[in-house]
C-alpha positions in Angstrom: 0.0 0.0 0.0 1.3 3.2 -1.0 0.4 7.1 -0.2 1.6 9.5 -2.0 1.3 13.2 -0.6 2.4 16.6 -2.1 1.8 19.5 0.2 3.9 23.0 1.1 4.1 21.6 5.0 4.9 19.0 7.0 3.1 15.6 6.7 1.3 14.9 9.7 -0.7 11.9 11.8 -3.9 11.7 9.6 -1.7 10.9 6.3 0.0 7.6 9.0 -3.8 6.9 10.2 -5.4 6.7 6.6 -2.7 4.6 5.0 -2.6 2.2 8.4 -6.6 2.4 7.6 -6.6 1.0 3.9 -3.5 -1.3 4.5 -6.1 -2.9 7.0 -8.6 -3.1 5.2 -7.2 -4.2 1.8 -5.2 -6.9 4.2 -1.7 -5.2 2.5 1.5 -6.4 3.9 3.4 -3.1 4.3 2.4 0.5 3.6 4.6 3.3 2.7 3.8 6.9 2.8 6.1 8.9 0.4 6.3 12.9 -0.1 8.7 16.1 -1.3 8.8 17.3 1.9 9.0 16.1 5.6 7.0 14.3 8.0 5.9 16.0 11.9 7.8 14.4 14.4 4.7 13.0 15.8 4.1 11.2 12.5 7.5 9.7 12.5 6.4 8.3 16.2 2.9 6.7 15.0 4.4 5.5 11.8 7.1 3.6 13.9 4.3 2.0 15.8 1.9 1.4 13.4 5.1 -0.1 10.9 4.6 2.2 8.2 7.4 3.1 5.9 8.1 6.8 5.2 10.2 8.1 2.9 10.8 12.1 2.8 12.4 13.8 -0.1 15.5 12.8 0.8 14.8 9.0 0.5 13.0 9.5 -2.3 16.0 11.0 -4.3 17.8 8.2 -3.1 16.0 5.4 -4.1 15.4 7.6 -7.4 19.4 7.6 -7.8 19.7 3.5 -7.1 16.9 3.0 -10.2 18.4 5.2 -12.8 
């Protein structure tokens, strides 16, 4: 299950709680929330308990960098 948000702030809980929701329900295996900019520090907390992947810009680049 992937999310994928673009916004001009920091990504907060309800983008953690909604992805958690729909990996749930669609009986997913992992989820990952990806944006361009950064997640709230809260966020990071609920997405290490609730094991959900995030991946700010920064990882994003990188993982770019290892395809291409």
């Amino acid at each position: 299950m992937v999310q994928a948000k673009r916004r001009k702030g920091n990504i907060g809980n309800s983008a953690i709680q909604e992805v958690f929701a729909a990996k749930r329900y669609y009986d997913a295996t992992n989820a990952l929330v990806v944006t361009v900019t950064d997640f709230t520090k809260p966020a990071k907390k609920l997405a290490e308990k609730l094991e959900i992947e995030l991946w700010d810009r920064q990882r994003l680049l990188l993982e770019m960098r290892k395809t291409y």
